[in-house]
N, CA, C, O and CB atoms as a CASP TS submission, in Angstrom:
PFRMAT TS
TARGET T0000
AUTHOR 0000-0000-0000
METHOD Language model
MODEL 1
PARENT N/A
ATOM      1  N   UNK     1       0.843  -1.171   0.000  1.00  0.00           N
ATOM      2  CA  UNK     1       0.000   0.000   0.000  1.00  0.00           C
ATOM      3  C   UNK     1       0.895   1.243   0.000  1.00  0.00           C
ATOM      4  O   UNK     1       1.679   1.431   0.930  1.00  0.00           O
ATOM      5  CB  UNK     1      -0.963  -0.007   1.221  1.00  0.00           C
ATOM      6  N   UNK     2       0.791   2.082  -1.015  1.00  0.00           N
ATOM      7  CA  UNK     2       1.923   3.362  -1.089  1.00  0.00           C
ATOM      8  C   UNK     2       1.184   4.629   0.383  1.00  0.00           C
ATOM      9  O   UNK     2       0.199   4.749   1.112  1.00  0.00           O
ATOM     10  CB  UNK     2       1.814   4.344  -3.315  1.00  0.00           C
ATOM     11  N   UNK     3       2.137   5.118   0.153  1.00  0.00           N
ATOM     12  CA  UNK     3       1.709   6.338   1.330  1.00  0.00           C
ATOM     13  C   UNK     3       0.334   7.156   0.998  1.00  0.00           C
ATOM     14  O   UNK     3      -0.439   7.407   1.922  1.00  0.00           O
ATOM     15  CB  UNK     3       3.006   7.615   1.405  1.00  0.00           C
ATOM     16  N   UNK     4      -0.001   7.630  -0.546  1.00  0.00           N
ATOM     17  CA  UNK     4      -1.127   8.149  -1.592  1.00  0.00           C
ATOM     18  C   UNK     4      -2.338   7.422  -0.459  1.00  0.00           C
ATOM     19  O   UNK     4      -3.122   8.090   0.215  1.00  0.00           O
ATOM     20  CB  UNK     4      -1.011   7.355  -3.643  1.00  0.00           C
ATOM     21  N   UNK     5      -2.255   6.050  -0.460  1.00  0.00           N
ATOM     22  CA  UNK     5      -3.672   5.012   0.019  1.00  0.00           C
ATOM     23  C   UNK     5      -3.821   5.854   1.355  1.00  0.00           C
ATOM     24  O   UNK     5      -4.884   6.465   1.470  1.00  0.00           O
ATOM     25  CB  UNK     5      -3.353   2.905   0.354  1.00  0.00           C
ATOM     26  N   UNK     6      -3.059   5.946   2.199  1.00  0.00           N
ATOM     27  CA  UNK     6      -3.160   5.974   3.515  1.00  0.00           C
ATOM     28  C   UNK     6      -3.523   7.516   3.963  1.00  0.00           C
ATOM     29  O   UNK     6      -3.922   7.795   5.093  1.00  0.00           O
ATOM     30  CB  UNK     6      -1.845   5.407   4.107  1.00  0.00           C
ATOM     31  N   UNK     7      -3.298   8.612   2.760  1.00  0.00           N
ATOM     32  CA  UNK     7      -3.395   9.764   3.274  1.00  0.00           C
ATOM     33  C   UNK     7      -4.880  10.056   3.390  1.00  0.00           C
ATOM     34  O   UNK     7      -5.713   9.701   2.556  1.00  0.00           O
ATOM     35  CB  UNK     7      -2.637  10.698   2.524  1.00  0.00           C
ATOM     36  N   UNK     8      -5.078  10.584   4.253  1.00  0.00           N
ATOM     37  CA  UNK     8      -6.438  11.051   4.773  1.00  0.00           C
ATOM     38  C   UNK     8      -6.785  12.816   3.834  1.00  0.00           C
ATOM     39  O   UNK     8      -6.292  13.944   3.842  1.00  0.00           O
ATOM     40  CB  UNK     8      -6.233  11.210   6.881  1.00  0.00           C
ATOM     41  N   UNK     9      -7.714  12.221   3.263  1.00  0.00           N
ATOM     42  CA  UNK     9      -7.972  13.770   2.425  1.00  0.00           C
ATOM     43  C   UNK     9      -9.734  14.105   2.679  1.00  0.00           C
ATOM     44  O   UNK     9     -10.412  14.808   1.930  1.00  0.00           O
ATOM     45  CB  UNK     9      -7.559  13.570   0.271  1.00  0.00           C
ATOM     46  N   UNK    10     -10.159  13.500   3.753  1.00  0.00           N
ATOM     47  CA  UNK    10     -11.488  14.089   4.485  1.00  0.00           C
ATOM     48  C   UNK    10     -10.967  15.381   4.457  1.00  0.00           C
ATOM     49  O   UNK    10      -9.763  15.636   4.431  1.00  0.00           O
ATOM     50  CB  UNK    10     -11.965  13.524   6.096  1.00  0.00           C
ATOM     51  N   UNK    11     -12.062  16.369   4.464  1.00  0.00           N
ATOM     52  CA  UNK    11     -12.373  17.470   4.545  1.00  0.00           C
ATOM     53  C   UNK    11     -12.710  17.789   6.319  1.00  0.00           C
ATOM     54  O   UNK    11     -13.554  16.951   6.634  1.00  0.00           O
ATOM     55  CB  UNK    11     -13.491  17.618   3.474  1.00  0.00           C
ATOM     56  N   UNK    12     -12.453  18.449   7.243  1.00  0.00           N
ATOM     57  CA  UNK    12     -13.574  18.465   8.549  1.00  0.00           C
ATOM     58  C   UNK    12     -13.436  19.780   8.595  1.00  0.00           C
ATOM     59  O   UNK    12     -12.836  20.543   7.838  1.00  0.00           O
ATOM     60  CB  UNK    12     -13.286  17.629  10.127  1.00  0.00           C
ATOM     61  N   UNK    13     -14.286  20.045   9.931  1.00  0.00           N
ATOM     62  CA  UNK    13     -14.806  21.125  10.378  1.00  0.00           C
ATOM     63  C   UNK    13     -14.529  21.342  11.627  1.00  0.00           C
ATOM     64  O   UNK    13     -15.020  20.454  12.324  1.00  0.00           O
ATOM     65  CB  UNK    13     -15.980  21.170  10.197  1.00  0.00           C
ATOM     66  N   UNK    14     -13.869  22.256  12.324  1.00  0.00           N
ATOM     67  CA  UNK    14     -14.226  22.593  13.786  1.00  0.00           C
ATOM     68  C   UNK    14     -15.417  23.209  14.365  1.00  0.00           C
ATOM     69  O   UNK    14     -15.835  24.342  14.123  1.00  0.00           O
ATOM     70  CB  UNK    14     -13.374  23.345  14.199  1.00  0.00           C
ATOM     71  N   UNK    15     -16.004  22.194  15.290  1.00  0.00           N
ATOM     72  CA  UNK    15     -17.072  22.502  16.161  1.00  0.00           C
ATOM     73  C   UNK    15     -17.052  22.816  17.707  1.00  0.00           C
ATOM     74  O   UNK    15     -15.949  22.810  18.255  1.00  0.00           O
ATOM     75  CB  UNK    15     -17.808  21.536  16.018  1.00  0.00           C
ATOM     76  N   UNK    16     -18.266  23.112  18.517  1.00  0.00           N
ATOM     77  CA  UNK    16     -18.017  23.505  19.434  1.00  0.00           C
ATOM     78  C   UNK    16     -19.195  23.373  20.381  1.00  0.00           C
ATOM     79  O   UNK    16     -20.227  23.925  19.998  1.00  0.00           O
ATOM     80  CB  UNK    16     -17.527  24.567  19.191  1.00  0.00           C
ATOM     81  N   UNK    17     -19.246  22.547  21.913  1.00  0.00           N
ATOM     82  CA  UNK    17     -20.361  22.741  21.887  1.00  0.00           C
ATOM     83  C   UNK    17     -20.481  23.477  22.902  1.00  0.00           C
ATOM     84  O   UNK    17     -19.582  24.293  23.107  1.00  0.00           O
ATOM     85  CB  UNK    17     -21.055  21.793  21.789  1.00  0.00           C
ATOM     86  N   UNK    18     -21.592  23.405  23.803  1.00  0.00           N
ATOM     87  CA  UNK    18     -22.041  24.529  24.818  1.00  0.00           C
ATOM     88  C   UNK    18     -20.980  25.128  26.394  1.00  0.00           C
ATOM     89  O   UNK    18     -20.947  26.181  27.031  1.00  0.00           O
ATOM     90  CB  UNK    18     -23.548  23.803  25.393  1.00  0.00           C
ATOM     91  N   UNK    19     -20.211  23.736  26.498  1.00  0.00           N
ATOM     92  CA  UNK    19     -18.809  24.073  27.582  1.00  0.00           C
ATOM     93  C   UNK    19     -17.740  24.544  26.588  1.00  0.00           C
ATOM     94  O   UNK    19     -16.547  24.372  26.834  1.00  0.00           O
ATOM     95  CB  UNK    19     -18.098  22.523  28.559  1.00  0.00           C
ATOM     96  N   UNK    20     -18.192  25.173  25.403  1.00  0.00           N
ATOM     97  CA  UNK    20     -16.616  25.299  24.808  1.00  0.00           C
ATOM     98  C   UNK    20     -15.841  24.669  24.712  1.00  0.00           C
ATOM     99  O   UNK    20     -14.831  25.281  24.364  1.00  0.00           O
ATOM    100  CB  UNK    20     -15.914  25.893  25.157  1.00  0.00           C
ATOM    101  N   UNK    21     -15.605  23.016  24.909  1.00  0.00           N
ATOM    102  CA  UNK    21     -14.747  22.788  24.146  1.00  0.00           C
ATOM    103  C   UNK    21     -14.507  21.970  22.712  1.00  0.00           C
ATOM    104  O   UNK    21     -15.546  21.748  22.092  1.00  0.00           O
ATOM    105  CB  UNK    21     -14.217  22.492  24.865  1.00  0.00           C
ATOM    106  N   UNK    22     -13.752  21.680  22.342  1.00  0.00           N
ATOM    107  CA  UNK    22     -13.588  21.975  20.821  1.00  0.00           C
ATOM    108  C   UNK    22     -13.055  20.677  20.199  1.00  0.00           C
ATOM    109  O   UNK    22     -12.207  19.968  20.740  1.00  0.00           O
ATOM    110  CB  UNK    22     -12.527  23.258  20.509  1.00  0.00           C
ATOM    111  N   UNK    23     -13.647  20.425  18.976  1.00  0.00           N
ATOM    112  CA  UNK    23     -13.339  18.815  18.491  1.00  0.00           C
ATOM    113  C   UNK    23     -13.571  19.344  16.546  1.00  0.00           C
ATOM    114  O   UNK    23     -14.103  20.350  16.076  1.00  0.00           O
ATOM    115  CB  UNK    23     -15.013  17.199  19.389  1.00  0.00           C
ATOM    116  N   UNK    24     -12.880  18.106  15.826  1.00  0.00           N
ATOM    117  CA  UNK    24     -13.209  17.980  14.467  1.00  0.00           C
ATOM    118  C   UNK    24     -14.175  17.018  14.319  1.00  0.00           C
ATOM    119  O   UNK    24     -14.498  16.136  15.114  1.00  0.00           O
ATOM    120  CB  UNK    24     -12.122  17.691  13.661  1.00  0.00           C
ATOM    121  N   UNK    25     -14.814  17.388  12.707  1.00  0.00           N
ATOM    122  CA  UNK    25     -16.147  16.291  12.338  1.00  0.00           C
ATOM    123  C   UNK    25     -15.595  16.515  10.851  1.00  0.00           C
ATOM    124  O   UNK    25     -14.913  17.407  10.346  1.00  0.00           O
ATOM    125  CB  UNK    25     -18.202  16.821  12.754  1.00  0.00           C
ATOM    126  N   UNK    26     -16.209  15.259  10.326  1.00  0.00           N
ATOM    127  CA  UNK    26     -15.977  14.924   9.013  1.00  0.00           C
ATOM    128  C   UNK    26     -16.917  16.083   8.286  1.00  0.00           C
ATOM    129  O   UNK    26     -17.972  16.178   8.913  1.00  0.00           O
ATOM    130  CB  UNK    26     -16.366  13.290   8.688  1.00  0.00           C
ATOM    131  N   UNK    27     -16.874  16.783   7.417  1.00  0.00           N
ATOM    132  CA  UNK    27     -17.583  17.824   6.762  1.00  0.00           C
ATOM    133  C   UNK    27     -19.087  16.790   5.802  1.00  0.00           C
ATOM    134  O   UNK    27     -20.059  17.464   5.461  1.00  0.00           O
ATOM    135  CB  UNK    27     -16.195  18.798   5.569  1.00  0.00           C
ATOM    136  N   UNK    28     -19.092  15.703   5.574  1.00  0.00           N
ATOM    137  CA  UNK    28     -19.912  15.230   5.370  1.00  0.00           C
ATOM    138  C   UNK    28     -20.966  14.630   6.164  1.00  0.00           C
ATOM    139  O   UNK    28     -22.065  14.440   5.643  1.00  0.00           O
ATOM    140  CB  UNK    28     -19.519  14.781   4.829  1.00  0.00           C
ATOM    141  N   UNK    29     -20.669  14.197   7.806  1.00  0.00           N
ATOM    142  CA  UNK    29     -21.709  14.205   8.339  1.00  0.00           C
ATOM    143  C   UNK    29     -22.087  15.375   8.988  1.00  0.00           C
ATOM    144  O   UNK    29     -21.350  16.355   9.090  1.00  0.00           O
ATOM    145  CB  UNK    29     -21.735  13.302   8.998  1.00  0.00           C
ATOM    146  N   UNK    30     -23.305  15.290   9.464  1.00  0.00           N
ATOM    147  CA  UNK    30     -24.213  15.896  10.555  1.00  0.00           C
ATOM    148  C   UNK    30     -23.360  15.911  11.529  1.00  0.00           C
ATOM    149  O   UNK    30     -22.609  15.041  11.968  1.00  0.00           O
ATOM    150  CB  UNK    30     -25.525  15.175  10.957  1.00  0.00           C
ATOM    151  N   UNK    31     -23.594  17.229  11.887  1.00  0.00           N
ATOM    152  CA  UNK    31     -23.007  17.605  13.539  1.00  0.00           C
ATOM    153  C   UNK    31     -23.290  16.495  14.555  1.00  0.00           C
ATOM    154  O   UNK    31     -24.352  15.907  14.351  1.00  0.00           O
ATOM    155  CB  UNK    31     -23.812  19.038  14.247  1.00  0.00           C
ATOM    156  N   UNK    32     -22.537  16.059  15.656  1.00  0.00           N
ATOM    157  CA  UNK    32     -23.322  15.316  16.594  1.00  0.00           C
ATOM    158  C   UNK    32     -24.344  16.235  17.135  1.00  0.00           C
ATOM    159  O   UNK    32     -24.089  17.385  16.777  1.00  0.00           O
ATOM    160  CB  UNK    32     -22.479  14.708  17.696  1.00  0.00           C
ATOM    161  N   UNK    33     -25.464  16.153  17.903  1.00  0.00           N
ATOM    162  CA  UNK    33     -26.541  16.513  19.000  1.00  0.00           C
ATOM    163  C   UNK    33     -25.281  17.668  20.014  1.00  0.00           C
ATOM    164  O   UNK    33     -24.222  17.207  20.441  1.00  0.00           O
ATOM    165  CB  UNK    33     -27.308  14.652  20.065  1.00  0.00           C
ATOM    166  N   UNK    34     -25.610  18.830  20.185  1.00  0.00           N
ATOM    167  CA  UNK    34     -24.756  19.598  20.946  1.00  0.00           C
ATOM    168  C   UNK    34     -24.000  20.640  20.385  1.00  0.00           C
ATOM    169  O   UNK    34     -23.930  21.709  20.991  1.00  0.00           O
ATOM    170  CB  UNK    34     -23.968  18.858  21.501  1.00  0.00           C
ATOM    171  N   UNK    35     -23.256  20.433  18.996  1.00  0.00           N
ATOM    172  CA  UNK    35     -22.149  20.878  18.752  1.00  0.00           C
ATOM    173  C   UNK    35     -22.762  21.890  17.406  1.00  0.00           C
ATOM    174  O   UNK    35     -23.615  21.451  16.634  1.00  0.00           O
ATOM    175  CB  UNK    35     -20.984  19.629  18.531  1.00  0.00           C
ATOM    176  N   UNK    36     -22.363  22.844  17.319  1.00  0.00           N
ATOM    177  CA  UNK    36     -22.072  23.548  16.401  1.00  0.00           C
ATOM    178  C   UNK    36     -20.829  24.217  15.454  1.00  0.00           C
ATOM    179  O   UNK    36     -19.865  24.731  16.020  1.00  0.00           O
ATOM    180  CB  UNK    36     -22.547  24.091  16.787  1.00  0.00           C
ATOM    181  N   UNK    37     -20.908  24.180  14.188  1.00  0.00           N
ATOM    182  CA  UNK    37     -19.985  24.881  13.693  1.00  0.00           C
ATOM    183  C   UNK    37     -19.317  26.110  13.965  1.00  0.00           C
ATOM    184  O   UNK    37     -20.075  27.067  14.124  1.00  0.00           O
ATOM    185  CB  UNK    37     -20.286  24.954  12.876  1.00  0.00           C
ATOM    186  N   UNK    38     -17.840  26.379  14.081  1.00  0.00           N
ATOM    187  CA  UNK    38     -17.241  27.649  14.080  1.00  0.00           C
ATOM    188  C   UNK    38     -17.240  28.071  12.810  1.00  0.00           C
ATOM    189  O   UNK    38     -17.468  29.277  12.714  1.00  0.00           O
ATOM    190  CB  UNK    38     -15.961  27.700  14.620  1.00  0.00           C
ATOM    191  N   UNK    39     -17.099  27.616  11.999  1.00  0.00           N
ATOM    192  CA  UNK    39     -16.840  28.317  10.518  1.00  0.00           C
ATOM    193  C   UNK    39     -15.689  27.916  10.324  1.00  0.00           C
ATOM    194  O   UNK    39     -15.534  28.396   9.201  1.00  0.00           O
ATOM    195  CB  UNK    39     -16.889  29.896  10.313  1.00  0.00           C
ATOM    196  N   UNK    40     -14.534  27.286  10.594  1.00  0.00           N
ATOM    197  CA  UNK    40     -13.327  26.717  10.145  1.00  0.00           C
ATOM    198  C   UNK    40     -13.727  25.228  10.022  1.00  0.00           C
ATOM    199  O   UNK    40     -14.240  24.406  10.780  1.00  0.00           O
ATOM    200  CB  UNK    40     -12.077  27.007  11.135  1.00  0.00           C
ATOM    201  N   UNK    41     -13.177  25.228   8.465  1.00  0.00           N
ATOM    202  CA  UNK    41     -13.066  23.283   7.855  1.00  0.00           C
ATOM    203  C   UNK    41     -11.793  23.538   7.077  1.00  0.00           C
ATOM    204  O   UNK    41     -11.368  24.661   6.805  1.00  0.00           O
ATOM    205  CB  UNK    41     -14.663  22.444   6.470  1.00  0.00           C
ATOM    206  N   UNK    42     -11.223  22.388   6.744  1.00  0.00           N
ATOM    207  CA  UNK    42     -10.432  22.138   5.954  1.00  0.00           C
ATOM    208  C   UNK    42      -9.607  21.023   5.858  1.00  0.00           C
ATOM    209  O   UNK    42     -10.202  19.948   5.797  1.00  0.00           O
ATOM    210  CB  UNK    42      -9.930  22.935   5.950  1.00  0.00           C
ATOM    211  N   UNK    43      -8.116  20.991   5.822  1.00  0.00           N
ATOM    212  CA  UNK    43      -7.545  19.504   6.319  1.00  0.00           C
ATOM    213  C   UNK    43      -7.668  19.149   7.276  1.00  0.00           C
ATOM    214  O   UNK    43      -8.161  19.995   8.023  1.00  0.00           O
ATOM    215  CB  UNK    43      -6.427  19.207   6.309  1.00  0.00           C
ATOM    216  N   UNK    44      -7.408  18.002   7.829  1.00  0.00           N
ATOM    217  CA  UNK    44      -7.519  17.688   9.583  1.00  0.00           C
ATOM    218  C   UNK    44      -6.439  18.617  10.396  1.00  0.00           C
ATOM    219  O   UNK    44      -6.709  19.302  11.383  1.00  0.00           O
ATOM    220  CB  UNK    44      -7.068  15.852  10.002  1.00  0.00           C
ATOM    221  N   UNK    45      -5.095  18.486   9.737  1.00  0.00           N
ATOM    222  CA  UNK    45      -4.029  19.125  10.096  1.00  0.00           C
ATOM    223  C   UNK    45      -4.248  20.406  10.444  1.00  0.00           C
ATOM    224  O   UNK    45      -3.772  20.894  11.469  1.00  0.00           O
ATOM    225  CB  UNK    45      -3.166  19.058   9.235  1.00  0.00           C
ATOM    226  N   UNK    46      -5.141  21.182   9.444  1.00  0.00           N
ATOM    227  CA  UNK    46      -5.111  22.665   9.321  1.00  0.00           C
ATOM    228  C   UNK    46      -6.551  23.139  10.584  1.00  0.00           C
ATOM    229  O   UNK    46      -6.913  24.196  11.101  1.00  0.00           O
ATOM    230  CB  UNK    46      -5.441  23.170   7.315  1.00  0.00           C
ATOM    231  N   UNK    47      -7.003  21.727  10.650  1.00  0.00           N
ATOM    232  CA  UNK    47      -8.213  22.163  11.988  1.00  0.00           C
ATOM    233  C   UNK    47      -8.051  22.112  12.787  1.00  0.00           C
ATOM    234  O   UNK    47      -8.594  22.811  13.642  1.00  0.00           O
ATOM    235  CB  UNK    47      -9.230  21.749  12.322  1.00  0.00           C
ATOM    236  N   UNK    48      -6.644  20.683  13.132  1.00  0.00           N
ATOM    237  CA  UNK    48      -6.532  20.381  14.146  1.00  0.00           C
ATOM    238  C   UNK    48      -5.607  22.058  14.862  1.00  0.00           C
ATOM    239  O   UNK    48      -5.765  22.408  16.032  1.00  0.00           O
ATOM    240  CB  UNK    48      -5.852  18.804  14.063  1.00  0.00           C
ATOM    241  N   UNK    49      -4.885  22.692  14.050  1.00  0.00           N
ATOM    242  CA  UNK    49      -3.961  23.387  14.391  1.00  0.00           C
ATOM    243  C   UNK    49      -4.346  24.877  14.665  1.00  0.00           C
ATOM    244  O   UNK    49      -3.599  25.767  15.070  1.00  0.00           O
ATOM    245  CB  UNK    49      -3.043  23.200  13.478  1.00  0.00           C
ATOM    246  N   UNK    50      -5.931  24.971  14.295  1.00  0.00           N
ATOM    247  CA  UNK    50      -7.203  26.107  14.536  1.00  0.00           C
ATOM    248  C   UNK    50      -7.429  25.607  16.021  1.00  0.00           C
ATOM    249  O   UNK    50      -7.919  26.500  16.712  1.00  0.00           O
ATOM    250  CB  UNK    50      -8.856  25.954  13.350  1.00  0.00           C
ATOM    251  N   UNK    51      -7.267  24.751  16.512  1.00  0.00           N
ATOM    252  CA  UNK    51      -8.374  24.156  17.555  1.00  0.00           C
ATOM    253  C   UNK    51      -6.991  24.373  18.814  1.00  0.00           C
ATOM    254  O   UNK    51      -7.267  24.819  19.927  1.00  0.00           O
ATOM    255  CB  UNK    51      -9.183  22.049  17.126  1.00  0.00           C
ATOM    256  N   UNK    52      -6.010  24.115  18.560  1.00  0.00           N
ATOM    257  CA  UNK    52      -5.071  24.382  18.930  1.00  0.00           C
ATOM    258  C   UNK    52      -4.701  25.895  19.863  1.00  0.00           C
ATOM    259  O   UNK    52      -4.296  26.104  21.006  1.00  0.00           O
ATOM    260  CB  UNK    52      -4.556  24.146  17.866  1.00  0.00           C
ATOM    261  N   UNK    53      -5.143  26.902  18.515  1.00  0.00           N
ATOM    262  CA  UNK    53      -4.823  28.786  18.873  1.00  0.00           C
ATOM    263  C   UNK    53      -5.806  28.796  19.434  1.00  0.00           C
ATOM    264  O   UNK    53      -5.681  29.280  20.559  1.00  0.00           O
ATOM    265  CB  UNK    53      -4.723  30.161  17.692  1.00  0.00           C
ATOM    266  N   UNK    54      -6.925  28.435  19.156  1.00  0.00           N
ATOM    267  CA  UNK    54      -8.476  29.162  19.945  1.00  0.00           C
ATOM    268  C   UNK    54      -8.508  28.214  21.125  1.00  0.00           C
ATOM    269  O   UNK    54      -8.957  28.845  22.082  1.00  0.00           O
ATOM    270  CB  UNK    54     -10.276  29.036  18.884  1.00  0.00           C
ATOM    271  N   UNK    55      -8.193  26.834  21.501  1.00  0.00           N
ATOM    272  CA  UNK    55      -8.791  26.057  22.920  1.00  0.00           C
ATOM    273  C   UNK    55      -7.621  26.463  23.610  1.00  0.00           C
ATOM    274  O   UNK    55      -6.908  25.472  23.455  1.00  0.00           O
ATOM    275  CB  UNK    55      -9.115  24.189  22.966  1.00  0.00           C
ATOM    276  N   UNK    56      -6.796  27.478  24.434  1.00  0.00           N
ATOM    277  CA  UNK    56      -6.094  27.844  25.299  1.00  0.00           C
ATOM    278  C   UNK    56      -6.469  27.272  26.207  1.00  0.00           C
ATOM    279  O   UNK    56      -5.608  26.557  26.719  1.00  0.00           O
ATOM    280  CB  UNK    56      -5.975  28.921  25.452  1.00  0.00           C
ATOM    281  N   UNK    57      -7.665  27.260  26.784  1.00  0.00           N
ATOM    282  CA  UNK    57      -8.204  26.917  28.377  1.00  0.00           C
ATOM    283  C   UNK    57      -9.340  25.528  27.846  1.00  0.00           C
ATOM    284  O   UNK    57     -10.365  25.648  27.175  1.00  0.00           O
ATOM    285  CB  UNK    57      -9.291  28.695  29.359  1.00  0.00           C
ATOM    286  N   UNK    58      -8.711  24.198  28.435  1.00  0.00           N
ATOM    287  CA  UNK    58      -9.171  23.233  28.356  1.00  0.00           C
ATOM    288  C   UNK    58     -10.448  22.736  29.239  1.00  0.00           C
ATOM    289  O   UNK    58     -11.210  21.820  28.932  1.00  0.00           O
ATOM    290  CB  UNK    58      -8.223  22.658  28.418  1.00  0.00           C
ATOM    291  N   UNK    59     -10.498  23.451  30.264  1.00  0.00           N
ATOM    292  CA  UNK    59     -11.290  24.080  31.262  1.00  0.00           C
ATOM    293  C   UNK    59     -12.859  23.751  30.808  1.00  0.00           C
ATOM    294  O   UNK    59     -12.990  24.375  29.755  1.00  0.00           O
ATOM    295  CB  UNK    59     -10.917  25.738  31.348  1.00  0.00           C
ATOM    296  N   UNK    60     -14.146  23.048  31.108  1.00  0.00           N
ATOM    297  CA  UNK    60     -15.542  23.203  30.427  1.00  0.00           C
ATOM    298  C   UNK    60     -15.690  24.570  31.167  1.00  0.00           C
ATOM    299  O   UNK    60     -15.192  24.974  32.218  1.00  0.00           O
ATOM    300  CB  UNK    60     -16.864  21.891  30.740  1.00  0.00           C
ATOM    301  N   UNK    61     -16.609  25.194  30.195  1.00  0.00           N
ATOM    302  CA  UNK    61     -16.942  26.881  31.095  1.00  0.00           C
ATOM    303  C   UNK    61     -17.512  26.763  32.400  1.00  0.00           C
ATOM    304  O   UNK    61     -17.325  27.546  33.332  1.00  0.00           O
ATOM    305  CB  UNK    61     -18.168  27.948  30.316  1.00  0.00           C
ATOM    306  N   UNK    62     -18.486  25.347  32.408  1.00  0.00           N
ATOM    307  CA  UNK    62     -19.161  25.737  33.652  1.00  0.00           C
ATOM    308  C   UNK    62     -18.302  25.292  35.048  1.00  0.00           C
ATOM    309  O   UNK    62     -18.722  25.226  36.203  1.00  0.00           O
ATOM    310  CB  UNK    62     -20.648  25.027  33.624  1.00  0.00           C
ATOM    311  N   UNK    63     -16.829  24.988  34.471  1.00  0.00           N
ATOM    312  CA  UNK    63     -16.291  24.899  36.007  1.00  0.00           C
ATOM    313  C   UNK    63     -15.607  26.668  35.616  1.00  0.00           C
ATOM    314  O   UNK    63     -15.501  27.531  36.487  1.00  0.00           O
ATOM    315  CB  UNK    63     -14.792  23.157  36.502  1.00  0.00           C
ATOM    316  N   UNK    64     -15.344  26.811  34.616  1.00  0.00           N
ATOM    317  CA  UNK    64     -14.335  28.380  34.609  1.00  0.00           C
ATOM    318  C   UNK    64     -14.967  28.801  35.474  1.00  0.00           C
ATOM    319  O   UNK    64     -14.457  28.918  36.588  1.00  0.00           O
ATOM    320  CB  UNK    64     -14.212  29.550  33.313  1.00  0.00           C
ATOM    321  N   UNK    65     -16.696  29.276  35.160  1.00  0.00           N
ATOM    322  CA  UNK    65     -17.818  30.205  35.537  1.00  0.00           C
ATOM    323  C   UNK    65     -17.456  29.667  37.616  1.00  0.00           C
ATOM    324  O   UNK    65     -17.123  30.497  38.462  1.00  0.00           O
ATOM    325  CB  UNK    65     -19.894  29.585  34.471  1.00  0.00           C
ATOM    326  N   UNK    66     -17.591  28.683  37.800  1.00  0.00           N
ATOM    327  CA  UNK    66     -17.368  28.112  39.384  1.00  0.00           C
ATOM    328  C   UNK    66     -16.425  28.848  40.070  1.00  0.00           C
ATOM    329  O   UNK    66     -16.541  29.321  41.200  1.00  0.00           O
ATOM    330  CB  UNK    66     -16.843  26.609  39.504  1.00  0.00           C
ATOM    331  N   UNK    67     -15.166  28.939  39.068  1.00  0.00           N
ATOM    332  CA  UNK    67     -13.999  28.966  39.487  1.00  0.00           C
ATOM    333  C   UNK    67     -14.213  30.604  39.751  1.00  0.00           C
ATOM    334  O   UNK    67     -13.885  31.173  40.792  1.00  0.00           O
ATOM    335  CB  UNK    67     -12.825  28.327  38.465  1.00  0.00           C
ATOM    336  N   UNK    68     -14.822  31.230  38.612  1.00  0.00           N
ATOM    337  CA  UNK    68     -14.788  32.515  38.647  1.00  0.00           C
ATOM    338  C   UNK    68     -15.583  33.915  40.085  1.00  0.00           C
ATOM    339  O   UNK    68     -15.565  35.097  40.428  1.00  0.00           O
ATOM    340  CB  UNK    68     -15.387  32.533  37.267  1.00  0.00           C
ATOM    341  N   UNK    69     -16.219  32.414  40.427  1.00  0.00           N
ATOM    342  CA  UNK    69     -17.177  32.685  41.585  1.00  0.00           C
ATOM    343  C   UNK    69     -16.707  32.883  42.818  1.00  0.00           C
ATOM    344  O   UNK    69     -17.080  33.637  43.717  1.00  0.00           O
ATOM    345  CB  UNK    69     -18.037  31.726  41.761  1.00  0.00           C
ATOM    346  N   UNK    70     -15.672  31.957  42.728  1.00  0.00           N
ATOM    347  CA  UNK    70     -15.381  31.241  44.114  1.00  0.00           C
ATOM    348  C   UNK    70     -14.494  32.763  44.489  1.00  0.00           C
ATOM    349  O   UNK    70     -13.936  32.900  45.578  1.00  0.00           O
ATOM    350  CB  UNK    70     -14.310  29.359  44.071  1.00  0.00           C
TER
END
């Protein structure tokens, strides 16, 4: 099997759901239940590396929001 077979040329999307944090989906299915689009798709590489600059704080909001309380 040459390297060509193995390369992954899915298209995805970064989504996001209500704790903010942040995952890829294949651009051909349906969102899971929860998650919405940011508006960035493209290679996996190039989403994974979007998801990267924007998820700084791995944190779900509703402990940030806790934390922010306390």
């Amino acid at each position: 099997m040459s390297s060509d077979e193995n390369e992954d040329t899915t298209t995805y999307r970064v989504v996001v759901n209500h704790e903010e944090q942040y995952s890829i989906w294949p651009i051909y299915l349906e969102n899971p239940p929860g998650w919405r689009d940011t508006g960035k798709a493209g290679a996996k590489t190039e989403c994974l590396e979007y998801v990267k600059e924007v998820w700084t704080d791995m944190r779900p909001l509703s402990l940030r929001k806790k934390m922010e309380e306390a």
